[in-house]
CHARMM internal coordinates of N, CA and C (Angstrom, degrees):
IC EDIT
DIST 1 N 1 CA 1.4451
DIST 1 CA 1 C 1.5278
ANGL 1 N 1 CA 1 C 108.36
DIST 1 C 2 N 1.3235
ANGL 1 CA 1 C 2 N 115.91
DIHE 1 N 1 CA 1 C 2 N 143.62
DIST 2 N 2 CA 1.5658
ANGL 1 C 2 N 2 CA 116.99
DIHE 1 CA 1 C 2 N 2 CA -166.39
DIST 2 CA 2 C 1.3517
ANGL 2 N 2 CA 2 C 102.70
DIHE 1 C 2 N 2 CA 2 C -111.63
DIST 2 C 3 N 1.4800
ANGL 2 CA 2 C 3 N 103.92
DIHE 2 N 2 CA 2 C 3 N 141.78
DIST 3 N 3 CA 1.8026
ANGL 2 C 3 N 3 CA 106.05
DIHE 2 CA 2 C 3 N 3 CA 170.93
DIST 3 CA 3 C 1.6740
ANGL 3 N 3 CA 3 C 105.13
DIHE 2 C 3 N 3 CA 3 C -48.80
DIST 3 C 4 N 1.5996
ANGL 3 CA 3 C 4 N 106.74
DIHE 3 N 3 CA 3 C 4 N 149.65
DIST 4 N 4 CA 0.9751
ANGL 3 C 4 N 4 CA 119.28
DIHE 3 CA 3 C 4 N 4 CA 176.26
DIST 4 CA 4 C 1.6213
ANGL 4 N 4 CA 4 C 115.40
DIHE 3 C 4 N 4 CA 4 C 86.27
DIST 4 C 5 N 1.5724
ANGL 4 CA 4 C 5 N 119.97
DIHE 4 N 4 CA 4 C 5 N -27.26
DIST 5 N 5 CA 1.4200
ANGL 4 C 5 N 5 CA 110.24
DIHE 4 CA 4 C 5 N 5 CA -172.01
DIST 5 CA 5 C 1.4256
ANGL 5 N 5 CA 5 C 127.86
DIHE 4 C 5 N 5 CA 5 C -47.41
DIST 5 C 6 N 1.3498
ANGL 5 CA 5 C 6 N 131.02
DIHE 5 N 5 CA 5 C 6 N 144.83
DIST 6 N 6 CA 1.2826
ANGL 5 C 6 N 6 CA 129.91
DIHE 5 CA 5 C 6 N 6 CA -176.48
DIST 6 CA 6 C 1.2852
ANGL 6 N 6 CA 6 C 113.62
DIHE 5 C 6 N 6 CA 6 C -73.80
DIST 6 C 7 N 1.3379
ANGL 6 CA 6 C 7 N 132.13
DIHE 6 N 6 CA 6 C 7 N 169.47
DIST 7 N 7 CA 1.7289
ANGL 6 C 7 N 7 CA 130.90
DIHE 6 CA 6 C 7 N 7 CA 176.88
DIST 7 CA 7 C 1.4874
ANGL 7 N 7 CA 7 C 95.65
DIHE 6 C 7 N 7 CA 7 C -155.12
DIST 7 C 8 N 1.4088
ANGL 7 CA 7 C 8 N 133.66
DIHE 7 N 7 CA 7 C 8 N 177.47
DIST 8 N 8 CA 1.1712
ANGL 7 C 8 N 8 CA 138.97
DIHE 7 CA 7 C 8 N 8 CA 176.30
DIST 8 CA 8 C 1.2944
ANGL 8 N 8 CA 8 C 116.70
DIHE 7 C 8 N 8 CA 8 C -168.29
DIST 8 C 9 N 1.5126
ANGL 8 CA 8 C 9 N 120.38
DIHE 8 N 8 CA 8 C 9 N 138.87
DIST 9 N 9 CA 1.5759
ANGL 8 C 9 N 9 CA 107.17
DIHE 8 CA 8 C 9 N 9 CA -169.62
DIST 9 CA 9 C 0.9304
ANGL 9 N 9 CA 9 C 122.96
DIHE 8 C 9 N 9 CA 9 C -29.56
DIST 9 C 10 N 1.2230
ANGL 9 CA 9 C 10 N 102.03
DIHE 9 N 9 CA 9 C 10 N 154.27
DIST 10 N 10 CA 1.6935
ANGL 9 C 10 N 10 CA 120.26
DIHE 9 CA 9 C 10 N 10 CA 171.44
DIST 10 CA 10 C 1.4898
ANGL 10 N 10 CA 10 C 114.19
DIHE 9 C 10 N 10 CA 10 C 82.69
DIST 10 C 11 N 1.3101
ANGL 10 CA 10 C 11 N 120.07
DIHE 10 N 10 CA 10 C 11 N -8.35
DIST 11 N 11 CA 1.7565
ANGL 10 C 11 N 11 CA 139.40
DIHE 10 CA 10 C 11 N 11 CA -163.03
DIST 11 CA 11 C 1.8145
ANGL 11 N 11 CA 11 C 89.90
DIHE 10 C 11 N 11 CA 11 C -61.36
DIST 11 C 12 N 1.3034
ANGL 11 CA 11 C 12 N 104.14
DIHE 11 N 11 CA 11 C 12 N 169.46
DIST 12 N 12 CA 1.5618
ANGL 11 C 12 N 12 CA 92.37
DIHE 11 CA 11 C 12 N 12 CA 145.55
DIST 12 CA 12 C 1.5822
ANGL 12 N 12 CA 12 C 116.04
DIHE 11 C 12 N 12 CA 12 C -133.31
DIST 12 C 13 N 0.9396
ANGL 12 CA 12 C 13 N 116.85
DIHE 12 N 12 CA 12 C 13 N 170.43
DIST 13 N 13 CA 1.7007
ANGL 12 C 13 N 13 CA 106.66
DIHE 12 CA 12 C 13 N 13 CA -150.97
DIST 13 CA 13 C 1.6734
ANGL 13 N 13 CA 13 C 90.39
DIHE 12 C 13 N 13 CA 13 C -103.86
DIST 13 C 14 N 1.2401
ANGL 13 CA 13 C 14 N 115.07
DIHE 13 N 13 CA 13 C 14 N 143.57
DIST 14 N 14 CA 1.6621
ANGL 13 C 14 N 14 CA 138.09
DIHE 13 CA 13 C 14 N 14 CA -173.06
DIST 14 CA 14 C 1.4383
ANGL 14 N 14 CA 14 C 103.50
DIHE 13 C 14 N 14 CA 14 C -94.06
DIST 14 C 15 N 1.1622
ANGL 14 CA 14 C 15 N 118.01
DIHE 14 N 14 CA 14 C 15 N -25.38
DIST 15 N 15 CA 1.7172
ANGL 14 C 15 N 15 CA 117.09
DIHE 14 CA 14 C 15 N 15 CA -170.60
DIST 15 CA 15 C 1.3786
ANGL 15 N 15 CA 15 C 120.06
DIHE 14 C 15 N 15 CA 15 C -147.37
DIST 15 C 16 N 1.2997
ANGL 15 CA 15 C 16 N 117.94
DIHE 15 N 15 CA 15 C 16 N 153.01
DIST 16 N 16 CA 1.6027
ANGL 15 C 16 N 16 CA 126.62
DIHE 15 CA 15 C 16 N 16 CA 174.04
DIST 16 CA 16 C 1.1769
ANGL 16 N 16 CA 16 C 93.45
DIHE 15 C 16 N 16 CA 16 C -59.54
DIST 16 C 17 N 1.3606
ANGL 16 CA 16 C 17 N 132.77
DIHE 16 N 16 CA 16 C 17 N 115.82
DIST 17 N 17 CA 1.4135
ANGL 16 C 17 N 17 CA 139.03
DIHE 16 CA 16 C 17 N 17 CA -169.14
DIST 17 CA 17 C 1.8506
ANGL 17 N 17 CA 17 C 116.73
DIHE 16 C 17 N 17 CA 17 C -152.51
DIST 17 C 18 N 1.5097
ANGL 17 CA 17 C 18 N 112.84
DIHE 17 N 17 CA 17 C 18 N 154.93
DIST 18 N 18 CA 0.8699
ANGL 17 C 18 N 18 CA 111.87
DIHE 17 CA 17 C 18 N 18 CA 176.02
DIST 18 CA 18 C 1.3711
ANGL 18 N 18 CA 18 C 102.03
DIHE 17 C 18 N 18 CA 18 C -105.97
DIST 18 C 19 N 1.5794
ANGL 18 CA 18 C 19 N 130.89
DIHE 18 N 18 CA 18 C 19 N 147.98
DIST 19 N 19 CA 1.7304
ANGL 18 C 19 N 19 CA 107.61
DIHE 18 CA 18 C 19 N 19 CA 174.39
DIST 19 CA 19 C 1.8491
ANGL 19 N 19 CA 19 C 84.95
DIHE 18 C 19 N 19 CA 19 C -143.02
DIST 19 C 20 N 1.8706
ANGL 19 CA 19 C 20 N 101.07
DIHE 19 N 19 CA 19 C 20 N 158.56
DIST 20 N 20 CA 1.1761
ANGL 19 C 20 N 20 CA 92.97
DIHE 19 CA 19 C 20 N 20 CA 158.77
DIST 20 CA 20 C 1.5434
ANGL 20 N 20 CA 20 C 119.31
DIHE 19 C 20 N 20 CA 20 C -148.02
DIST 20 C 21 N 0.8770
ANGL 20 CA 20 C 21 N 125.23
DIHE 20 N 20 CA 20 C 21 N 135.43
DIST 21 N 21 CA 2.0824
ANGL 20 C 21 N 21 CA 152.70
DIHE 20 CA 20 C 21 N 21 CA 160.18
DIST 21 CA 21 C 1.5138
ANGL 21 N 21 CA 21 C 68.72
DIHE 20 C 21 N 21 CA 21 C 40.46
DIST 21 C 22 N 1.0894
ANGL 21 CA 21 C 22 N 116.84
DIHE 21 N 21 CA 21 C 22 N 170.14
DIST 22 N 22 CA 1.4692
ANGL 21 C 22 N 22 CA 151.29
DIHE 21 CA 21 C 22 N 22 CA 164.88
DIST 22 CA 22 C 1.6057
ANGL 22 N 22 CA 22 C 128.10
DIHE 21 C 22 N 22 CA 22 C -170.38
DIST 22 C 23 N 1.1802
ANGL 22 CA 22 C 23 N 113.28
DIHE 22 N 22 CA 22 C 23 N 16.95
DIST 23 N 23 CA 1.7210
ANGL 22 C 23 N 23 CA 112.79
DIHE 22 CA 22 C 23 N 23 CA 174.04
DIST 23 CA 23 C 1.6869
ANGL 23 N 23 CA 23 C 83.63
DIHE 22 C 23 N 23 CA 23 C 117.84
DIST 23 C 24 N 1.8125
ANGL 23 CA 23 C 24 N 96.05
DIHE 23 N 23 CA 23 C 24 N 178.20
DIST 24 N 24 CA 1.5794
ANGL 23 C 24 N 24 CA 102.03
DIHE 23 CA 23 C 24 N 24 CA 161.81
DIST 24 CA 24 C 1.0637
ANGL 24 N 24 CA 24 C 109.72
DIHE 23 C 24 N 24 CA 24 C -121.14
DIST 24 C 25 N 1.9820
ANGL 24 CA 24 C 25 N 113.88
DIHE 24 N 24 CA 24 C 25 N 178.24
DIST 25 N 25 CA 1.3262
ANGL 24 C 25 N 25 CA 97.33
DIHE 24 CA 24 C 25 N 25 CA -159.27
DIST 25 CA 25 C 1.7791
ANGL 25 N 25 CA 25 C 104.57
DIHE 24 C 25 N 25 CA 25 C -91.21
DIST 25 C 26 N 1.3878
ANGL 25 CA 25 C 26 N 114.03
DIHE 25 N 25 CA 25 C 26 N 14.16
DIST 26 N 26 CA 1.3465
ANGL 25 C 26 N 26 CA 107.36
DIHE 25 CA 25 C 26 N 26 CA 174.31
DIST 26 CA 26 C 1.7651
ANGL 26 N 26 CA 26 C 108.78
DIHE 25 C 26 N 26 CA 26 C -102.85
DIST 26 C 27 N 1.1719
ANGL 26 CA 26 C 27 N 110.15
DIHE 26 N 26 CA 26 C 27 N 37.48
DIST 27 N 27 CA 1.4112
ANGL 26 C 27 N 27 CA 126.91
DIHE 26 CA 26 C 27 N 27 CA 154.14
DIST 27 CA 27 C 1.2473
ANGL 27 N 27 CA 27 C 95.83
DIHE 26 C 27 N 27 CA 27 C 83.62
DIST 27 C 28 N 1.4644
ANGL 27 CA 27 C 28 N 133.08
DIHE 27 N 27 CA 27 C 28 N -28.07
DIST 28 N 28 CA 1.8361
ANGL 27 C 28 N 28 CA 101.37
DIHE 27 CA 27 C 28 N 28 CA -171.40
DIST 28 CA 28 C 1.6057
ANGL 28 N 28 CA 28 C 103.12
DIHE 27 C 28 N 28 CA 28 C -89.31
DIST 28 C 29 N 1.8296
ANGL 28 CA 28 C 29 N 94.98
DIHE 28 N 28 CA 28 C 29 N -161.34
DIST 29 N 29 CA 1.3958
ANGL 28 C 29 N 29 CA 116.47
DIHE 28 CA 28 C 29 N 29 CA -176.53
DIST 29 CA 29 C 1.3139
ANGL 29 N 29 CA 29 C 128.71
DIHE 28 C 29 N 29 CA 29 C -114.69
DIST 29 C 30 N 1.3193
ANGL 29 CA 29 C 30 N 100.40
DIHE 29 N 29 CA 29 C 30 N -8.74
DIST 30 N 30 CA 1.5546
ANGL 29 C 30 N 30 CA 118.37
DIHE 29 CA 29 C 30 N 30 CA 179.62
DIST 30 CA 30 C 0.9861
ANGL 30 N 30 CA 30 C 135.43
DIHE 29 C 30 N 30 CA 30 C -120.94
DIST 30 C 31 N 1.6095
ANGL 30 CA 30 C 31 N 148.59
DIHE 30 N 30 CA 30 C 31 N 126.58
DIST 31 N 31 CA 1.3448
ANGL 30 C 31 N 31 CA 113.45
DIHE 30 CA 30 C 31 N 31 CA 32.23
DIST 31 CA 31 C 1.7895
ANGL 31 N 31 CA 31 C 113.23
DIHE 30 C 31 N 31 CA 31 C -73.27
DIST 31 C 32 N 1.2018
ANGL 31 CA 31 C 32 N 116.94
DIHE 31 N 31 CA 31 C 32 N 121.83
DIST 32 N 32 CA 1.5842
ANGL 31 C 32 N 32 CA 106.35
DIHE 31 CA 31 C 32 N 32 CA 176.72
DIST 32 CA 32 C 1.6668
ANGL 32 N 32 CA 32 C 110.96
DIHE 31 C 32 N 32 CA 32 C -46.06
DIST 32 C 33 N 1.4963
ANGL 32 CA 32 C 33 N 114.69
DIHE 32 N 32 CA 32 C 33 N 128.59
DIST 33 N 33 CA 1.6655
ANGL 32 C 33 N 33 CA 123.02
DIHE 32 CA 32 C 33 N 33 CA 168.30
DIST 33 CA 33 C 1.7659
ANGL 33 N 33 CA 33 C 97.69
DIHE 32 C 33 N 33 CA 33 C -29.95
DIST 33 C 34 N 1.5429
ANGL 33 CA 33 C 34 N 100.49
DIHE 33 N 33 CA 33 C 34 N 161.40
DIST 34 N 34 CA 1.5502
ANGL 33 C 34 N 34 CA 115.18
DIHE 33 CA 33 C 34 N 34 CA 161.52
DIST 34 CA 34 C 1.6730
ANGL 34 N 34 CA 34 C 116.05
DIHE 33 C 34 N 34 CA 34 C -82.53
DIST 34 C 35 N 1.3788
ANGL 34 CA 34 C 35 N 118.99
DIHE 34 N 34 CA 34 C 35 N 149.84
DIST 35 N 35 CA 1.5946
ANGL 34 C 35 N 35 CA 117.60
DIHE 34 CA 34 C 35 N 35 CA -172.39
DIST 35 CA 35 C 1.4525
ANGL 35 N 35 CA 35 C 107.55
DIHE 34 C 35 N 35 CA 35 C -36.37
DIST 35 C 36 N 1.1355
ANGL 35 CA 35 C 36 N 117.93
DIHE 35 N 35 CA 35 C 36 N -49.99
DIST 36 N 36 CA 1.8707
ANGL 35 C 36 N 36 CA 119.35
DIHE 35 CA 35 C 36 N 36 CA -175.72
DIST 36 CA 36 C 1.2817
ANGL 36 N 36 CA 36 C 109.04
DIHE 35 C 36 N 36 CA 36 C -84.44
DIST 36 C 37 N 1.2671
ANGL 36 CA 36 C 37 N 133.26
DIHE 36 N 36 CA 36 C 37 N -2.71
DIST 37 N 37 CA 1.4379
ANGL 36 C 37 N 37 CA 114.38
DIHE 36 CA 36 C 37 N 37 CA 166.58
DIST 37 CA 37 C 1.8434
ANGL 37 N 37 CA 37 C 102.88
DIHE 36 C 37 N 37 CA 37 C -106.22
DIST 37 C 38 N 1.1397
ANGL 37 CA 37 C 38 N 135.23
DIHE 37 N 37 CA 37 C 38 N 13.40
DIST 38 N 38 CA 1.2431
ANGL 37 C 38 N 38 CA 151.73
DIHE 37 CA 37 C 38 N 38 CA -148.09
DIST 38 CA 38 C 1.7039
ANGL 38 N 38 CA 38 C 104.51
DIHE 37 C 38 N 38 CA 38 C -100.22
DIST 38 C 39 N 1.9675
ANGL 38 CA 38 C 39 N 99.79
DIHE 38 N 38 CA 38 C 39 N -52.25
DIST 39 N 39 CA 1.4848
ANGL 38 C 39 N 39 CA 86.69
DIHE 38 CA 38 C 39 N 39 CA 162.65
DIST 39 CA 39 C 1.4611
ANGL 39 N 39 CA 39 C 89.72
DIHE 38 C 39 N 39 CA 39 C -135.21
DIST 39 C 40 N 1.9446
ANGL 39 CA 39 C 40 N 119.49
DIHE 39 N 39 CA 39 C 40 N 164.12
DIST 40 N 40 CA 1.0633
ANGL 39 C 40 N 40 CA 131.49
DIHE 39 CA 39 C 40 N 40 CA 166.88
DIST 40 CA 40 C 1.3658
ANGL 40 N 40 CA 40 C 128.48
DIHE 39 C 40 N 40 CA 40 C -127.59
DIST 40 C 41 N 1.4064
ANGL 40 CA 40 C 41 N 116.29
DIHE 40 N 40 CA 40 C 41 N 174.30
DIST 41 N 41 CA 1.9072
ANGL 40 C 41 N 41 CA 93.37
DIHE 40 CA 40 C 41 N 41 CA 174.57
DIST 41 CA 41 C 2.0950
ANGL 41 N 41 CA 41 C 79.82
DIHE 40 C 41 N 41 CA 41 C -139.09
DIST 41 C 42 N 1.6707
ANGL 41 CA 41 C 42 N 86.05
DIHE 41 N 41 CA 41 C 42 N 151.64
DIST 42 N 42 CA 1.2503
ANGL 41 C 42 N 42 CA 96.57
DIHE 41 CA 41 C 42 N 42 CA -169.44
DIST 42 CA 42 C 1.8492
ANGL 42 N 42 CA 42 C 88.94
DIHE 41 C 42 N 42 CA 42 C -131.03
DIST 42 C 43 N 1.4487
ANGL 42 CA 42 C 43 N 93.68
DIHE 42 N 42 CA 42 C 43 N 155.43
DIST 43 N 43 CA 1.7673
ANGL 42 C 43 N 43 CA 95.41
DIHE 42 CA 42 C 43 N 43 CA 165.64
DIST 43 CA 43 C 1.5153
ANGL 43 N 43 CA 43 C 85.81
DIHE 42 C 43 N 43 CA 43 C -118.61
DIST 43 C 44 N 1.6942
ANGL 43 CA 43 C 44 N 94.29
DIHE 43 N 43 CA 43 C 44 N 167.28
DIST 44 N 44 CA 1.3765
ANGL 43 C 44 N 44 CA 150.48
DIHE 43 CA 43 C 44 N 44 CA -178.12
DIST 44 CA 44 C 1.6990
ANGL 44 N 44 CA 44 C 88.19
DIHE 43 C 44 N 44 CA 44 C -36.56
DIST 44 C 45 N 1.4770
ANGL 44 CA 44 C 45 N 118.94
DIHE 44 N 44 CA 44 C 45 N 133.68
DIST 45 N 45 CA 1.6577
ANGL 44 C 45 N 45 CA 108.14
DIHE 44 CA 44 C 45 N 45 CA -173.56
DIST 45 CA 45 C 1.3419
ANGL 45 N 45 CA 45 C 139.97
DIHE 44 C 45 N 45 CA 45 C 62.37
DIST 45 C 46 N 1.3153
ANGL 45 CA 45 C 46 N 100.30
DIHE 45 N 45 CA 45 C 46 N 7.91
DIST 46 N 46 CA 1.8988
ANGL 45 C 46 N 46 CA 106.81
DIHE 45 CA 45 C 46 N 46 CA 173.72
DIST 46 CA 46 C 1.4041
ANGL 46 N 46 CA 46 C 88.00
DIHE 45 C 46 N 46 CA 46 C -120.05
DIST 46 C 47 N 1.8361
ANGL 46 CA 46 C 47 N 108.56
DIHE 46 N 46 CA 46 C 47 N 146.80
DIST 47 N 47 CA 1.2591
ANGL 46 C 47 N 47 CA 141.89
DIHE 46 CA 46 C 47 N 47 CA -157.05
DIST 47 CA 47 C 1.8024
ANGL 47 N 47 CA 47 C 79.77
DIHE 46 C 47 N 47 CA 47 C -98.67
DIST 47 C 48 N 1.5395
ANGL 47 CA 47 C 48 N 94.80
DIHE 47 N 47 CA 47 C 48 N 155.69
DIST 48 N 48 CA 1.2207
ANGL 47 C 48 N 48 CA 124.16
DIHE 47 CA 47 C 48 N 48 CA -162.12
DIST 48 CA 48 C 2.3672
ANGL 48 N 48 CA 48 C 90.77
DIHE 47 C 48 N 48 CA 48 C -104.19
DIST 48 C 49 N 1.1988
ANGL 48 CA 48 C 49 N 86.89
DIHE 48 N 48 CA 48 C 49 N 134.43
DIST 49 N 49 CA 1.6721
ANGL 48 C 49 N 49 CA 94.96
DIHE 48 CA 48 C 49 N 49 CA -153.05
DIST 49 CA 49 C 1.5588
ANGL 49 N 49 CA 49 C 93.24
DIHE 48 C 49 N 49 CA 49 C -100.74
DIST 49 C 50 N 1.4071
ANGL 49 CA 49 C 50 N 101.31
DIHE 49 N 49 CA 49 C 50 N 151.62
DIST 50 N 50 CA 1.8145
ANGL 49 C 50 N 50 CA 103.38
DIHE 49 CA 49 C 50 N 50 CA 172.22
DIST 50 CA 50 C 1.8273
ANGL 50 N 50 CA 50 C 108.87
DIHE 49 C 50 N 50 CA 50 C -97.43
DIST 50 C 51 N 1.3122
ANGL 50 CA 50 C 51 N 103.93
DIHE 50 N 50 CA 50 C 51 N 168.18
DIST 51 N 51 CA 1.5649
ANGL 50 C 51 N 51 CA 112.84
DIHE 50 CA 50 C 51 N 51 CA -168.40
DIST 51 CA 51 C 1.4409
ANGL 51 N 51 CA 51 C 97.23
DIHE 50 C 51 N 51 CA 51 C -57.43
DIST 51 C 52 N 1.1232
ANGL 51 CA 51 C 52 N 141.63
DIHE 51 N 51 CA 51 C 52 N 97.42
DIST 52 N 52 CA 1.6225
ANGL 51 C 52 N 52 CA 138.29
DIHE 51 CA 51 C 52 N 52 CA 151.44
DIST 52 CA 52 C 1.5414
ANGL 52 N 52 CA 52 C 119.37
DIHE 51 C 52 N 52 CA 52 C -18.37
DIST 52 C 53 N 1.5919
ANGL 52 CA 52 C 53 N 103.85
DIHE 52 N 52 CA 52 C 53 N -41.05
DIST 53 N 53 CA 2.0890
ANGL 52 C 53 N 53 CA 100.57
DIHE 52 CA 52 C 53 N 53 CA -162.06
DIST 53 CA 53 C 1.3279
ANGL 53 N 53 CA 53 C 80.08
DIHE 52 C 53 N 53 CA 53 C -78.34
DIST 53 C 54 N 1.6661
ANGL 53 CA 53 C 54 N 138.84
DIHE 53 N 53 CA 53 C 54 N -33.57
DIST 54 N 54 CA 1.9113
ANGL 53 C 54 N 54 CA 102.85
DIHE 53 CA 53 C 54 N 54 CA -159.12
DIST 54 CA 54 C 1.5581
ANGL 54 N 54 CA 54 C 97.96
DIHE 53 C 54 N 54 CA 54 C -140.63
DIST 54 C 55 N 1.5435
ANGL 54 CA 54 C 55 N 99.31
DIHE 54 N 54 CA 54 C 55 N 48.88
DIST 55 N 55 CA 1.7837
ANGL 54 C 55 N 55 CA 123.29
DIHE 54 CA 54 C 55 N 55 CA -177.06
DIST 55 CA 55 C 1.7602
ANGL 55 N 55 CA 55 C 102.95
DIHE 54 C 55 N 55 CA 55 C -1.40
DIST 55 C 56 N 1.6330
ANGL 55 CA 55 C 56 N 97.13
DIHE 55 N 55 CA 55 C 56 N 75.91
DIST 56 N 56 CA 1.5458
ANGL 55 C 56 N 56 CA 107.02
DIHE 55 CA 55 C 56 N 56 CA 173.55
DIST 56 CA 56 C 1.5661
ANGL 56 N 56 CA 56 C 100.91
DIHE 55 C 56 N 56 CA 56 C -124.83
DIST 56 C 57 N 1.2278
ANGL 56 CA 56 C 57 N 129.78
DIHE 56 N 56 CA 56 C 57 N 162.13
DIST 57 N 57 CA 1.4020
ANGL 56 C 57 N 57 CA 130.51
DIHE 56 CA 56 C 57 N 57 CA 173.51
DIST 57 CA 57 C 1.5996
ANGL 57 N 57 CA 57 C 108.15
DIHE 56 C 57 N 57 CA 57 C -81.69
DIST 57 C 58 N 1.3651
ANGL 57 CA 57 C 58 N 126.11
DIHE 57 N 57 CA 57 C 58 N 165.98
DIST 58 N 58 CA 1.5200
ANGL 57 C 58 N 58 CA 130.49
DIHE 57 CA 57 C 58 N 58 CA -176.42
DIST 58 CA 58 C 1.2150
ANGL 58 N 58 CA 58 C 111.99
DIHE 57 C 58 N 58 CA 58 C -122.38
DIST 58 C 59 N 0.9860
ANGL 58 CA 58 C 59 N 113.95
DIHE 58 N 58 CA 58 C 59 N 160.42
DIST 59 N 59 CA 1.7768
ANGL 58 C 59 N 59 CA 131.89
DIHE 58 CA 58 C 59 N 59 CA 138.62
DIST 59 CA 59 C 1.2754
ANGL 59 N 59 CA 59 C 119.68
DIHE 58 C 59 N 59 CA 59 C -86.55
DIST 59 C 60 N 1.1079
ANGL 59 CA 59 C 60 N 127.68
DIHE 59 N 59 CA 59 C 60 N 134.65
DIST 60 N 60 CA 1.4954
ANGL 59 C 60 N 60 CA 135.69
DIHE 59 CA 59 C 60 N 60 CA 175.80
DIST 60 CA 60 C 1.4756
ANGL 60 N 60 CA 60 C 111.29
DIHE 59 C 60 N 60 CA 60 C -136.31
DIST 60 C 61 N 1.5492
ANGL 60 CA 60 C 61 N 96.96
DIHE 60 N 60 CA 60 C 61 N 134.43
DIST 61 N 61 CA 1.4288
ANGL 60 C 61 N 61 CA 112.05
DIHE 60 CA 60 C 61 N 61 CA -176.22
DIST 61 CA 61 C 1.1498
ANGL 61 N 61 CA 61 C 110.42
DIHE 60 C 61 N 61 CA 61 C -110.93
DIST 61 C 62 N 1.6058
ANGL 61 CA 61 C 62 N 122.43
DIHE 61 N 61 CA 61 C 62 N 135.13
DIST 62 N 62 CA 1.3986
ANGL 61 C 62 N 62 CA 108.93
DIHE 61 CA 61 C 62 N 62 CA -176.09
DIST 62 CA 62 C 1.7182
ANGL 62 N 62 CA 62 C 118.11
DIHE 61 C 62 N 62 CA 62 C -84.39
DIST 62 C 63 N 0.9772
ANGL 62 CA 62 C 63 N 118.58
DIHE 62 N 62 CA 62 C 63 N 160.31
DIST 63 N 63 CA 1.1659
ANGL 62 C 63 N 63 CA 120.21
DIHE 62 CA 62 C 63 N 63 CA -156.10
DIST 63 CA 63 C 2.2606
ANGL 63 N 63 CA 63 C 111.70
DIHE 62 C 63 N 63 CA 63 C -114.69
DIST 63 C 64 N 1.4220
ANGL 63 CA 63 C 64 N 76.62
DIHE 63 N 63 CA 63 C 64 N -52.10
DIST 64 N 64 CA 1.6211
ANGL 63 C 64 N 64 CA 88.99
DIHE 63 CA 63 C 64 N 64 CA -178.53
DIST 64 CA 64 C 1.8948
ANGL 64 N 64 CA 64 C 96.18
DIHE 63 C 64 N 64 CA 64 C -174.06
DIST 64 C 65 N 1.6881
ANGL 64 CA 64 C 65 N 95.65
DIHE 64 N 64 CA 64 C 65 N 167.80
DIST 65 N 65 CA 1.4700
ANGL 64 C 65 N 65 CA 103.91
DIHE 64 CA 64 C 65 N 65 CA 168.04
DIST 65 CA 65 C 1.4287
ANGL 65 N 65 CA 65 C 116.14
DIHE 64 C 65 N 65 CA 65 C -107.43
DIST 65 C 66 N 1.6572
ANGL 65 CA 65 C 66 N 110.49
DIHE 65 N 65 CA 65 C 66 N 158.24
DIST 66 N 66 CA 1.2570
ANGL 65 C 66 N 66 CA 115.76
DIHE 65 CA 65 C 66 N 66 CA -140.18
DIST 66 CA 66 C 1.5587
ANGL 66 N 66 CA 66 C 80.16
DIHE 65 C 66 N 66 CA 66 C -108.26
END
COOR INIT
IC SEED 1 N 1 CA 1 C
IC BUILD
């Protein structure tokens, strides 16, 4: 998996990873996520989660490994 790759709800995550917000998947930008849902770290087999404050699905970019 390469720095930077995209993910999107529901994905399931391949690596101990850090990822962060990247838009949603219904194309806009707003409401921006809250600071703690903004970036996340997922392990190997946990599903990639949508923004909770404005229950929309995400994009997630990976960031680095954890």
């Amino acid at each position: 998996m390469a720095a930077s790759e995209r993910f999107k709800t529901g994905q399931t995550s391949t690596a101990n990873a850090y990822y962060e917000w990247d838009g949603y998947t219904d194309g806009t930008q707003t409401p921006a996520p809250t600071a703690e849902e903004h970036k996340i770290r997922l392990d190997s087999g946990e599903v990639f989660p949508p923004v909770n404050s404005c229950d929309k699905g995400a994009y997630w970019r990976l960031t680095s490994y954890a």
